[in-house]
N, CA, C, O and CB atoms as a CASP TS submission, in Angstrom:
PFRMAT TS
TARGET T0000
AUTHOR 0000-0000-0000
METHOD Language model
MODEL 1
PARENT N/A
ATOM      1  N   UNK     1      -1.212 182.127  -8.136  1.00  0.00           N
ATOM      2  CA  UNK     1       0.013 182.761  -8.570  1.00  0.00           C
ATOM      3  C   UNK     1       0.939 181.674  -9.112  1.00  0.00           C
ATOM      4  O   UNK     1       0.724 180.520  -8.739  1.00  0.00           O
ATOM      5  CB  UNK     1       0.684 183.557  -7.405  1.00  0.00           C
ATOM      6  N   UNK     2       1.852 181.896  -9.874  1.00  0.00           N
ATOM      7  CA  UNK     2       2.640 181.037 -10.804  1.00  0.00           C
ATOM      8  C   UNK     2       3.925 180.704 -10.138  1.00  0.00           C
ATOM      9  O   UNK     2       3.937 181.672  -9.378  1.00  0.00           O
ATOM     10  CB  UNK     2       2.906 181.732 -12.181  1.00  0.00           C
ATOM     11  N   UNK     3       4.688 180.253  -9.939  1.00  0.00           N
ATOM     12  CA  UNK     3       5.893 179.472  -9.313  1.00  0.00           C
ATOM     13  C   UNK     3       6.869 180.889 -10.058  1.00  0.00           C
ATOM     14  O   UNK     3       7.681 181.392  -9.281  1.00  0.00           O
ATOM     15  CB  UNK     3       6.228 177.384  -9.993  1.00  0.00           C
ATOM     16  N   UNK     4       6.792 181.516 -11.522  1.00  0.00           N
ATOM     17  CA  UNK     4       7.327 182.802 -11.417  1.00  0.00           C
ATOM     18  C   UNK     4       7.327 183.931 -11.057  1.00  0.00           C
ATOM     19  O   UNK     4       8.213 184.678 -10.642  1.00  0.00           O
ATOM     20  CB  UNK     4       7.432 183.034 -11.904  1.00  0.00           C
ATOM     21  N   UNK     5       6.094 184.060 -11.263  1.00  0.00           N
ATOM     22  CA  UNK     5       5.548 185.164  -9.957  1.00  0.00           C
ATOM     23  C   UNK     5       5.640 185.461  -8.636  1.00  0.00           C
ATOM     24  O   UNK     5       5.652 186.392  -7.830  1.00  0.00           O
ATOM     25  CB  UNK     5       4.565 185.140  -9.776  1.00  0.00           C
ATOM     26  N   UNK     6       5.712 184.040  -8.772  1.00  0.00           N
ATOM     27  CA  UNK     6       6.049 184.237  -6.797  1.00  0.00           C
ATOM     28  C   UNK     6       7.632 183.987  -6.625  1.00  0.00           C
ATOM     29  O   UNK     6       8.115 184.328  -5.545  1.00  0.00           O
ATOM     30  CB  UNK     6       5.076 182.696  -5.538  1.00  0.00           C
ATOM     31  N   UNK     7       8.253 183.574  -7.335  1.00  0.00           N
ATOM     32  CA  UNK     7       9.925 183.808  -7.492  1.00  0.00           C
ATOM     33  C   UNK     7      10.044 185.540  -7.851  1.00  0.00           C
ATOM     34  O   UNK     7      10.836 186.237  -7.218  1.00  0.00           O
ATOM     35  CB  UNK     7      10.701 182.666  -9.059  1.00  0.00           C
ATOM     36  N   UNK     8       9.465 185.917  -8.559  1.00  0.00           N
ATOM     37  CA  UNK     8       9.593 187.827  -8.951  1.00  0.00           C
ATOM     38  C   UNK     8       8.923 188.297  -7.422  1.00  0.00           C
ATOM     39  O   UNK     8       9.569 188.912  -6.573  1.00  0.00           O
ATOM     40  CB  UNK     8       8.218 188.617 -10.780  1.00  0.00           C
ATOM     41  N   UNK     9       7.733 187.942  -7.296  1.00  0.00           N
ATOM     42  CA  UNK     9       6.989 188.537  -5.957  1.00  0.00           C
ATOM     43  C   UNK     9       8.447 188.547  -4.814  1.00  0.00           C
ATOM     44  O   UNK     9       8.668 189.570  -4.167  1.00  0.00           O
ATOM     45  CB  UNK     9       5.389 187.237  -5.305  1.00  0.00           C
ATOM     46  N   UNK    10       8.999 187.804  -4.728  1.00  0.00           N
ATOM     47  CA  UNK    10       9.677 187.224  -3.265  1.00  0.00           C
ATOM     48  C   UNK    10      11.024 188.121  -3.329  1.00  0.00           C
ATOM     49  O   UNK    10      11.655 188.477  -2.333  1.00  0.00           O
ATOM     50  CB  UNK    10      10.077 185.236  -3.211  1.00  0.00           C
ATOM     51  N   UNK    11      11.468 188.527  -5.130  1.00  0.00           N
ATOM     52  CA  UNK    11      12.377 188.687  -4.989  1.00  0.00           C
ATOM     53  C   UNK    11      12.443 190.446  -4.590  1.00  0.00           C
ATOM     54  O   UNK    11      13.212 191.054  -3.846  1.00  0.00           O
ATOM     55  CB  UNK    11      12.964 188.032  -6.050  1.00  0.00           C
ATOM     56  N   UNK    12      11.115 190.998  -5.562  1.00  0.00           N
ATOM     57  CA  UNK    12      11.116 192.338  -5.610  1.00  0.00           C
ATOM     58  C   UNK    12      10.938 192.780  -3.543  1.00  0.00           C
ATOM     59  O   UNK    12      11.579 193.640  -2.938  1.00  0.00           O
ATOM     60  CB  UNK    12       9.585 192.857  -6.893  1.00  0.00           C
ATOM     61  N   UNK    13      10.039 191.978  -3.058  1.00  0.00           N
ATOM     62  CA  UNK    13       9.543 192.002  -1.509  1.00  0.00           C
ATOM     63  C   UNK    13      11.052 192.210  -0.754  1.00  0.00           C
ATOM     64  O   UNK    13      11.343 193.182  -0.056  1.00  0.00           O
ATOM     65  CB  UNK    13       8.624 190.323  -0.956  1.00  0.00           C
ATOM     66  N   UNK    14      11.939 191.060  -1.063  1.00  0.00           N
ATOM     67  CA  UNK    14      12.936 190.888  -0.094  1.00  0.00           C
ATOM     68  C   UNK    14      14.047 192.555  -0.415  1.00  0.00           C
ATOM     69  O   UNK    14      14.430 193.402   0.392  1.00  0.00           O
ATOM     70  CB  UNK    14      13.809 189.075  -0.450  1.00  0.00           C
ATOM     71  N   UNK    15      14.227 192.461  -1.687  1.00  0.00           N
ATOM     72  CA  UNK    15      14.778 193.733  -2.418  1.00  0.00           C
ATOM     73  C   UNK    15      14.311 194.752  -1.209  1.00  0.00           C
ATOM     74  O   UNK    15      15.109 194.998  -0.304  1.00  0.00           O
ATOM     75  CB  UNK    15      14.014 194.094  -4.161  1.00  0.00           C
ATOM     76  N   UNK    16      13.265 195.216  -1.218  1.00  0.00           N
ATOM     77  CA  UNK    16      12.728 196.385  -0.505  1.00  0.00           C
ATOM     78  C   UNK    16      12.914 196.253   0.570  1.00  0.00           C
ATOM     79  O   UNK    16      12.844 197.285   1.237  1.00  0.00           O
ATOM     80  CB  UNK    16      11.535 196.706  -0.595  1.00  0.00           C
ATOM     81  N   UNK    17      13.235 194.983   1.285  1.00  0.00           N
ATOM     82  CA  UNK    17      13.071 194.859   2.951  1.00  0.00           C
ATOM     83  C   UNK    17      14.386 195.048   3.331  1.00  0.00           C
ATOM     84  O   UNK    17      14.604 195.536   4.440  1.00  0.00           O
ATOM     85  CB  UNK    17      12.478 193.373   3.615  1.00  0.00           C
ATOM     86  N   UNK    18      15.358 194.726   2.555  1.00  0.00           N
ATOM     87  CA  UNK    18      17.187 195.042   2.655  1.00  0.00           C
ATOM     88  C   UNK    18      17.358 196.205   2.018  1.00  0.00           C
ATOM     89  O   UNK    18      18.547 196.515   2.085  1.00  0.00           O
ATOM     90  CB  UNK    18      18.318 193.905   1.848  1.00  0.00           C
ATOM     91  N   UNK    19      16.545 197.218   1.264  1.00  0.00           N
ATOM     92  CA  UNK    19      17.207 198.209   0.887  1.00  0.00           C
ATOM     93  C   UNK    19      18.643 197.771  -0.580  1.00  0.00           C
ATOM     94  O   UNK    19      19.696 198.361  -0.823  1.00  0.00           O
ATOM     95  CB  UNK    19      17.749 198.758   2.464  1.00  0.00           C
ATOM     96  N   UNK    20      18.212 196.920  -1.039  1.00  0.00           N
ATOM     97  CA  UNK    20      19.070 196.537  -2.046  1.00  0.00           C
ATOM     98  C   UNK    20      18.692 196.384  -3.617  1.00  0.00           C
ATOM     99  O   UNK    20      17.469 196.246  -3.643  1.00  0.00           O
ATOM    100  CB  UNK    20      19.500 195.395  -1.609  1.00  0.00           C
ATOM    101  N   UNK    21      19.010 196.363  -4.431  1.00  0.00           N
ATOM    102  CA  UNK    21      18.483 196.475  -5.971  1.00  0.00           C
ATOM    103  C   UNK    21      18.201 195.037  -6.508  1.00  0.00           C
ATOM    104  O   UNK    21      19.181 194.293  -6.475  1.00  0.00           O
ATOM    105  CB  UNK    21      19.662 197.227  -7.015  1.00  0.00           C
ATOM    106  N   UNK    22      17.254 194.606  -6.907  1.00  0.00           N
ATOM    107  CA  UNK    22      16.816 193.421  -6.947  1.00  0.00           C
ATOM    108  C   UNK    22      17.485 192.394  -7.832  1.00  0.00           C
ATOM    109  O   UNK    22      17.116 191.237  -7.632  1.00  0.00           O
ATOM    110  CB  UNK    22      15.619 193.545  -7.214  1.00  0.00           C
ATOM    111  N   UNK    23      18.476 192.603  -8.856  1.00  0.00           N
ATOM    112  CA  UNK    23      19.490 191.941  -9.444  1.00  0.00           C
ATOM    113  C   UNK    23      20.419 191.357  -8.339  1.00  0.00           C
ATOM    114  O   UNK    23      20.916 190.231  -8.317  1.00  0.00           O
ATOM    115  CB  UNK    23      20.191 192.851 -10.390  1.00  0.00           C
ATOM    116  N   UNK    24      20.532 192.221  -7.550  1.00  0.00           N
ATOM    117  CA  UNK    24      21.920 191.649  -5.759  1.00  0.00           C
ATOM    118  C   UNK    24      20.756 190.639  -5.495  1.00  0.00           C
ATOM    119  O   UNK    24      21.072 189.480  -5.762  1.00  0.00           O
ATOM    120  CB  UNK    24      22.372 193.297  -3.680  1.00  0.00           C
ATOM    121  N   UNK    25      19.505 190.810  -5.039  1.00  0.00           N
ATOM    122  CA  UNK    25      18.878 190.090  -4.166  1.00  0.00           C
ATOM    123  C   UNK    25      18.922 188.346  -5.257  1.00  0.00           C
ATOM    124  O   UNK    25      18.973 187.181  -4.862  1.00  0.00           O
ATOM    125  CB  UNK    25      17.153 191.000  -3.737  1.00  0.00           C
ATOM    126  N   UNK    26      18.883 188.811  -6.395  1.00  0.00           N
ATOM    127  CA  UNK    26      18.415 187.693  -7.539  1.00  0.00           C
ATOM    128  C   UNK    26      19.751 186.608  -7.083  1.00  0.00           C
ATOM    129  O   UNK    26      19.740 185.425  -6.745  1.00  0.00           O
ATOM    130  CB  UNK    26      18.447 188.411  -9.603  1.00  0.00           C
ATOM    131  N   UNK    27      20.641 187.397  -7.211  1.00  0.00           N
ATOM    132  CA  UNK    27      22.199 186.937  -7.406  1.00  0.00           C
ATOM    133  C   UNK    27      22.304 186.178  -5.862  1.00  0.00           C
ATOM    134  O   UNK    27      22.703 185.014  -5.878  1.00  0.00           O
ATOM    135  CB  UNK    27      23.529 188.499  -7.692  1.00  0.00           C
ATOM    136  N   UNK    28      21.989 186.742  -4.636  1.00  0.00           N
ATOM    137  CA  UNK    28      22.123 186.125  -3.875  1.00  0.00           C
ATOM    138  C   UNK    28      21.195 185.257  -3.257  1.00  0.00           C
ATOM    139  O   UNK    28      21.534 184.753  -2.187  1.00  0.00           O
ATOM    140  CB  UNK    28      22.539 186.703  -3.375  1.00  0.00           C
ATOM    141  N   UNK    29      19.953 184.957  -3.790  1.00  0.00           N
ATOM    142  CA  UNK    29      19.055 183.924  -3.910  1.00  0.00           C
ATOM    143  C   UNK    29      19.260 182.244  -4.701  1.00  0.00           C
ATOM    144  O   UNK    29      18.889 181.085  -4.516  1.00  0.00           O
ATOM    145  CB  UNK    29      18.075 184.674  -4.553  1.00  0.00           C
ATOM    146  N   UNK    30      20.223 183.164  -5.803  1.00  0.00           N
ATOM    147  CA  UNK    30      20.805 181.925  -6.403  1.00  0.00           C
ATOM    148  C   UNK    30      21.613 181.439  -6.417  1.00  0.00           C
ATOM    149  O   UNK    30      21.598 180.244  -6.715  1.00  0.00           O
ATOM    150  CB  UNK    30      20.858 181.761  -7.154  1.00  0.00           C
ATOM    151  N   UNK    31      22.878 182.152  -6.075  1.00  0.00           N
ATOM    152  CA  UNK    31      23.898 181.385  -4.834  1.00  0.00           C
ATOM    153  C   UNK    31      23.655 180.863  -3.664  1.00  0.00           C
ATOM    154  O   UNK    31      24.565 180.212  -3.152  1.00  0.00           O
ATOM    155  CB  UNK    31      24.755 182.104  -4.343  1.00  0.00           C
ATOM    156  N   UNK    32      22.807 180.961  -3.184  1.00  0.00           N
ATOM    157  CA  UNK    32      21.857 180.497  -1.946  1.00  0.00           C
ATOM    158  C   UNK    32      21.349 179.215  -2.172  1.00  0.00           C
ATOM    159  O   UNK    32      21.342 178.323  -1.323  1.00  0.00           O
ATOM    160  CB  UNK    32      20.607 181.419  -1.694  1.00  0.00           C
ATOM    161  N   UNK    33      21.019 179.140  -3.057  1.00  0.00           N
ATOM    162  CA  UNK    33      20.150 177.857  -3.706  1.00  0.00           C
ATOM    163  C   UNK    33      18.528 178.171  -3.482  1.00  0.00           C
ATOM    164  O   UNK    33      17.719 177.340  -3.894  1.00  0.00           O
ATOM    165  CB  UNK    33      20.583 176.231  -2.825  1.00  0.00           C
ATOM    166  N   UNK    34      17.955 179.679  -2.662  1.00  0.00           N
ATOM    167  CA  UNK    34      17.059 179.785  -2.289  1.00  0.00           C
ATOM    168  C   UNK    34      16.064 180.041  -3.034  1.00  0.00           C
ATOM    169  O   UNK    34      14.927 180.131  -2.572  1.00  0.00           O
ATOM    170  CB  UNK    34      17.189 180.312  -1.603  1.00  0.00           C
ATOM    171  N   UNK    35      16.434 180.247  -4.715  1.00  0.00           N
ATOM    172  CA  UNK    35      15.881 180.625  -5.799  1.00  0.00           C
ATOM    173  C   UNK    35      15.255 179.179  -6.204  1.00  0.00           C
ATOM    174  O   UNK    35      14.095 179.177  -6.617  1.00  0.00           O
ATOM    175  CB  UNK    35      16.909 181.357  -6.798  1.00  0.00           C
ATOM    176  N   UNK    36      16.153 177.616  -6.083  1.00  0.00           N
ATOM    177  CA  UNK    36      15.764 176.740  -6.339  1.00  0.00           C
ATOM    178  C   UNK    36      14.457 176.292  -5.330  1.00  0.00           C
ATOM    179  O   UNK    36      13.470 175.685  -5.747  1.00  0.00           O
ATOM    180  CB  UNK    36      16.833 176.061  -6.463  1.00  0.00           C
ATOM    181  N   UNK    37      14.674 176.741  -3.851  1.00  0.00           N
ATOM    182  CA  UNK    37      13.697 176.174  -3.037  1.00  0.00           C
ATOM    183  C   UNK    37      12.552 176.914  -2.930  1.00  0.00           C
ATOM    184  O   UNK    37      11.513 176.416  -2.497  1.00  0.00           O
ATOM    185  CB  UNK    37      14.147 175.933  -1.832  1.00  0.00           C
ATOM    186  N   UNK    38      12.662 178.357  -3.375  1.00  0.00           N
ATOM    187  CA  UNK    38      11.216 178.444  -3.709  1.00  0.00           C
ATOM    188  C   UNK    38      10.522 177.749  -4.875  1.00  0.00           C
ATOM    189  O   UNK    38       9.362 177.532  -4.525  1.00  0.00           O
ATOM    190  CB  UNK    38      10.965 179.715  -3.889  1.00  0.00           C
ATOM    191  N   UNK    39      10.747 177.300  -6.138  1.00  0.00           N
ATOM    192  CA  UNK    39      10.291 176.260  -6.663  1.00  0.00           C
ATOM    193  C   UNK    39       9.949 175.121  -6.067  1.00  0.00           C
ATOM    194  O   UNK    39       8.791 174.723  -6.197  1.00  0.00           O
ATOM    195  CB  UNK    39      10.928 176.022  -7.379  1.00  0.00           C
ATOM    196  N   UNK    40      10.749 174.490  -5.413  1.00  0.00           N
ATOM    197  CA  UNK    40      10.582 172.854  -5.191  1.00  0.00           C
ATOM    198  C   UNK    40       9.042 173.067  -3.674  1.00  0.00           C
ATOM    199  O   UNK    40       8.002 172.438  -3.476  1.00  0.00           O
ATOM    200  CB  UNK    40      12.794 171.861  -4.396  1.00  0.00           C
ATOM    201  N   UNK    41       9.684 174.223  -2.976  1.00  0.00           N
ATOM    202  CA  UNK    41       8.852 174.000  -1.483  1.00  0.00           C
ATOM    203  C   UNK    41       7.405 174.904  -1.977  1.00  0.00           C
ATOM    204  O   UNK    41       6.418 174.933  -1.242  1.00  0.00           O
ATOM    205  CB  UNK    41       9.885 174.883   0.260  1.00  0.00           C
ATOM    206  N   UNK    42       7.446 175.719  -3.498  1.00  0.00           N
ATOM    207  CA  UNK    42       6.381 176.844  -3.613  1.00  0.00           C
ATOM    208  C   UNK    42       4.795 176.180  -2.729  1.00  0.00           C
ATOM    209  O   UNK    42       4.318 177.177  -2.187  1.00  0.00           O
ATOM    210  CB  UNK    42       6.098 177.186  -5.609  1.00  0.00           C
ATOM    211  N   UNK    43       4.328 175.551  -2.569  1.00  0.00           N
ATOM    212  CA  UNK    43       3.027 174.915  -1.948  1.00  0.00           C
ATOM    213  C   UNK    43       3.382 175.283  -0.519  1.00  0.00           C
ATOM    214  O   UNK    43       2.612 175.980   0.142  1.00  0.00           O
ATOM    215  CB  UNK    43       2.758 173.143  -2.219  1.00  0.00           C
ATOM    216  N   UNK    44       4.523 174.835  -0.029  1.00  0.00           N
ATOM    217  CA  UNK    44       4.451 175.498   1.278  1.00  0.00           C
ATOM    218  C   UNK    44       4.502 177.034   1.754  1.00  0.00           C
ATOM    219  O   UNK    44       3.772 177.682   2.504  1.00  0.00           O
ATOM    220  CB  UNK    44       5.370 174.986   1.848  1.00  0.00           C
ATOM    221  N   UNK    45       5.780 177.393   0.939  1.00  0.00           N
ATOM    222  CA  UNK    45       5.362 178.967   0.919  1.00  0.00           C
ATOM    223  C   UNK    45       5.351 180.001   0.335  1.00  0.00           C
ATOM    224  O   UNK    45       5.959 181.062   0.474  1.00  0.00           O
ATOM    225  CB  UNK    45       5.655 179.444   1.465  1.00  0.00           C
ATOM    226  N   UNK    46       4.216 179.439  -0.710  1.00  0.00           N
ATOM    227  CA  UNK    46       3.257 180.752  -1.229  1.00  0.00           C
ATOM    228  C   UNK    46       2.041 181.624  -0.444  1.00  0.00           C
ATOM    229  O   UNK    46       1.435 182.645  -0.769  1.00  0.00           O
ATOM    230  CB  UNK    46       2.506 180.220  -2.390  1.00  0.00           C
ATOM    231  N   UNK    47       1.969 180.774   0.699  1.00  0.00           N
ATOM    232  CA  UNK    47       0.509 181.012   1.689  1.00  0.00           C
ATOM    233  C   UNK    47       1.479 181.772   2.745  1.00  0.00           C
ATOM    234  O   UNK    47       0.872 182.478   3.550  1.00  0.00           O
ATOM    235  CB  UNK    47      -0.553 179.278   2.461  1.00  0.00           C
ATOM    236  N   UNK    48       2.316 181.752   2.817  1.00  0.00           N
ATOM    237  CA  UNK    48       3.187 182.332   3.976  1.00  0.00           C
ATOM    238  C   UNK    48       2.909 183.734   4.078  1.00  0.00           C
ATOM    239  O   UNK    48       2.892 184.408   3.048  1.00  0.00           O
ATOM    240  CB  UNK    48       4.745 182.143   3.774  1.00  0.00           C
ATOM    241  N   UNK    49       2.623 184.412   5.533  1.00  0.00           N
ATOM    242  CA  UNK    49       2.431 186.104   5.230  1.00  0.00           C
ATOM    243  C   UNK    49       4.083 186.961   4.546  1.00  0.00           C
ATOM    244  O   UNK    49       5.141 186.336   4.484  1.00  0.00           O
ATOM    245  CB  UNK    49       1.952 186.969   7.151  1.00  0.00           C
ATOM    246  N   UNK    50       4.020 187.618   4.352  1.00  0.00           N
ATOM    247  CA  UNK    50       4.875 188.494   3.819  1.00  0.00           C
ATOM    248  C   UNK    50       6.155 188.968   5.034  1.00  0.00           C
ATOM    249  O   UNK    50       7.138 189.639   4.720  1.00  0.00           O
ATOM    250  CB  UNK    50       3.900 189.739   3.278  1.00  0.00           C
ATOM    251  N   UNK    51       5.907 188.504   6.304  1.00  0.00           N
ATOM    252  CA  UNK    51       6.468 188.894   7.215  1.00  0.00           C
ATOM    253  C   UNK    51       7.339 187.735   7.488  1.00  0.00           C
ATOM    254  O   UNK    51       8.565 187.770   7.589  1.00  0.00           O
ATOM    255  CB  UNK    51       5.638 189.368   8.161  1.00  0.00           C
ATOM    256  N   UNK    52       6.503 186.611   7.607  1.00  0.00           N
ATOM    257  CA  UNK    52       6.854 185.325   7.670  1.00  0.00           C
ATOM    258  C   UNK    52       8.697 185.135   6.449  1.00  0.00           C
ATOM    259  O   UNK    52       9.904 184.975   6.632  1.00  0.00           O
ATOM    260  CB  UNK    52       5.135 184.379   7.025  1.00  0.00           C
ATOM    261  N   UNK    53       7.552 185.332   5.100  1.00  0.00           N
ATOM    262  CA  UNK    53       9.051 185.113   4.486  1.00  0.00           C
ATOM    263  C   UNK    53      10.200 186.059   4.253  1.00  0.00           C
ATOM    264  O   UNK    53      11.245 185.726   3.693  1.00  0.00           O
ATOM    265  CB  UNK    53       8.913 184.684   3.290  1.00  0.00           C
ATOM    266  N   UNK    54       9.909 187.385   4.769  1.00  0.00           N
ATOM    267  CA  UNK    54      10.653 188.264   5.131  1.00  0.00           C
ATOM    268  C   UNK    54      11.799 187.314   6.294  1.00  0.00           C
ATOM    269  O   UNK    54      12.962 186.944   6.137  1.00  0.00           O
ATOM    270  CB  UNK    54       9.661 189.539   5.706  1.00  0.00           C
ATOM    271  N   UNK    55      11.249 187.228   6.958  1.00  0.00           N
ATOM    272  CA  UNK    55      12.060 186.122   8.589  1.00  0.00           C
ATOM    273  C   UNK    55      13.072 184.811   7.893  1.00  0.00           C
ATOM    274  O   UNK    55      14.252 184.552   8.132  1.00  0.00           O
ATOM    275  CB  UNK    55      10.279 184.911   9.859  1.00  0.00           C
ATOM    276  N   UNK    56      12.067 184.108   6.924  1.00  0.00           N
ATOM    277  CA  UNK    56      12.659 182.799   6.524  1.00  0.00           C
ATOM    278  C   UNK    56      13.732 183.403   5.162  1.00  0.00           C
ATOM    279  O   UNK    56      14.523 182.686   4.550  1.00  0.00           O
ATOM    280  CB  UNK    56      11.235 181.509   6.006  1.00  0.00           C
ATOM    281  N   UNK    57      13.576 184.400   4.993  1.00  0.00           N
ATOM    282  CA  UNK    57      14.779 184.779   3.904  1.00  0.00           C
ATOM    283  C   UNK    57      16.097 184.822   4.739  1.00  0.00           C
ATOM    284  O   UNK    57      17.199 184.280   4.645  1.00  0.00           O
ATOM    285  CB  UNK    57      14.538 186.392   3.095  1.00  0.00           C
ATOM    286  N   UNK    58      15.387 185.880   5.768  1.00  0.00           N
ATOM    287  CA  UNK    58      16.891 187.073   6.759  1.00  0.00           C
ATOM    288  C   UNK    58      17.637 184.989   7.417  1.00  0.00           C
ATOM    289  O   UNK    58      18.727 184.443   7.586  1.00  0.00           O
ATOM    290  CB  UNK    58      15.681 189.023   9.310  1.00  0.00           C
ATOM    291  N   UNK    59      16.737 184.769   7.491  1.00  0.00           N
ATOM    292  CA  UNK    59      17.575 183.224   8.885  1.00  0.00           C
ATOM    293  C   UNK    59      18.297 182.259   7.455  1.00  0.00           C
ATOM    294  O   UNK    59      19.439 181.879   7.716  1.00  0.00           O
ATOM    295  CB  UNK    59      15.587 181.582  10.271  1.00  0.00           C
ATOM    296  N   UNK    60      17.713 181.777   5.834  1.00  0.00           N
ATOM    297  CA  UNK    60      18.277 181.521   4.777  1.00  0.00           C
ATOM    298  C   UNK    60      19.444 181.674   4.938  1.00  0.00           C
ATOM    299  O   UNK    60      20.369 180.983   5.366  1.00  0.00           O
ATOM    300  CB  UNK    60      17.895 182.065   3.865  1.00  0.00           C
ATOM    301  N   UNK    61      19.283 183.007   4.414  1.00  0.00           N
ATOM    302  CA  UNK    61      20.953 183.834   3.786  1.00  0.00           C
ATOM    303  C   UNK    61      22.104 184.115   4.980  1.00  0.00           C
ATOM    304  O   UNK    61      23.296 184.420   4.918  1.00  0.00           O
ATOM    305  CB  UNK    61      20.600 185.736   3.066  1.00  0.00           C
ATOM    306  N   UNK    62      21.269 183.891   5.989  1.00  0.00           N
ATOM    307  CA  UNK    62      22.564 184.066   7.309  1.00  0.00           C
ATOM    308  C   UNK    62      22.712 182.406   7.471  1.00  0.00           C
ATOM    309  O   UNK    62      23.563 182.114   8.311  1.00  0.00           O
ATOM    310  CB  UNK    62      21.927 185.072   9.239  1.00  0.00           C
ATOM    311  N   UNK    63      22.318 181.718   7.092  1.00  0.00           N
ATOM    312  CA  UNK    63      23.288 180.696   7.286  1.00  0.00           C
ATOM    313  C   UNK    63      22.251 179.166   8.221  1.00  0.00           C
ATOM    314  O   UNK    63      22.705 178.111   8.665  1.00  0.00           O
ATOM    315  CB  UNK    63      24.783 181.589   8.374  1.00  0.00           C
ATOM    316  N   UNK    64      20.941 179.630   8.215  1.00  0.00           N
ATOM    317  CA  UNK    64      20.286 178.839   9.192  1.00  0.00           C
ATOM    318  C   UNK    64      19.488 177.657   7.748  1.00  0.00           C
ATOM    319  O   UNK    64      18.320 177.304   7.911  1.00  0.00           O
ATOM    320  CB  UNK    64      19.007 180.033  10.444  1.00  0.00           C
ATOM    321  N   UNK    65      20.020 177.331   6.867  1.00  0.00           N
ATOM    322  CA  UNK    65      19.210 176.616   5.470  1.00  0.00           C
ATOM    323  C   UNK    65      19.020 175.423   5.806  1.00  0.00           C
ATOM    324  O   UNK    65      19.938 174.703   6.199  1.00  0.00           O
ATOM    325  CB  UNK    65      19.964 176.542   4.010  1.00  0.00           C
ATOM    326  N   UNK    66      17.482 174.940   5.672  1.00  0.00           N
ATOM    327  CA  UNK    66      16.725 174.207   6.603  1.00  0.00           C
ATOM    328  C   UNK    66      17.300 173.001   6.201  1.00  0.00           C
ATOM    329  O   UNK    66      16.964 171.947   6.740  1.00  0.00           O
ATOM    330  CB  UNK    66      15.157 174.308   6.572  1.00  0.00           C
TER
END
């Protein structure tokens, strides 16, 4: 999978898991800077289960950024 794909994959995933429209999720990924660290960290987690980065988004955006 492509470093965009898995930036679209992560974003449409997280979208659905908050119940939110995926432009909010975009917007607050990239105020986050979390849009940048899936690029830089993608090798670490692209292999991650879906649950996993479900967890490492929700702890992100609340304030726990590694």
């Amino acid at each position: 999978m492509s470093k965009i794909s898995f930036k679209i994959f992560c974003i449409e995933l997280y979208a659905e898991h908050i119940k939110k429209d995926s432009t909010d999720v975009y917007s607050m990924f990239e105020k986050s800077g979390l849009l940048e660290l899936l690029d830089t960290d993608y090798e670490d987690l692209h292999g991650m289960s879906m649950e996993y980065l479900m967890q490492f988004f929700d702890d992100y955006l609340a304030g726990g950024q590694i």
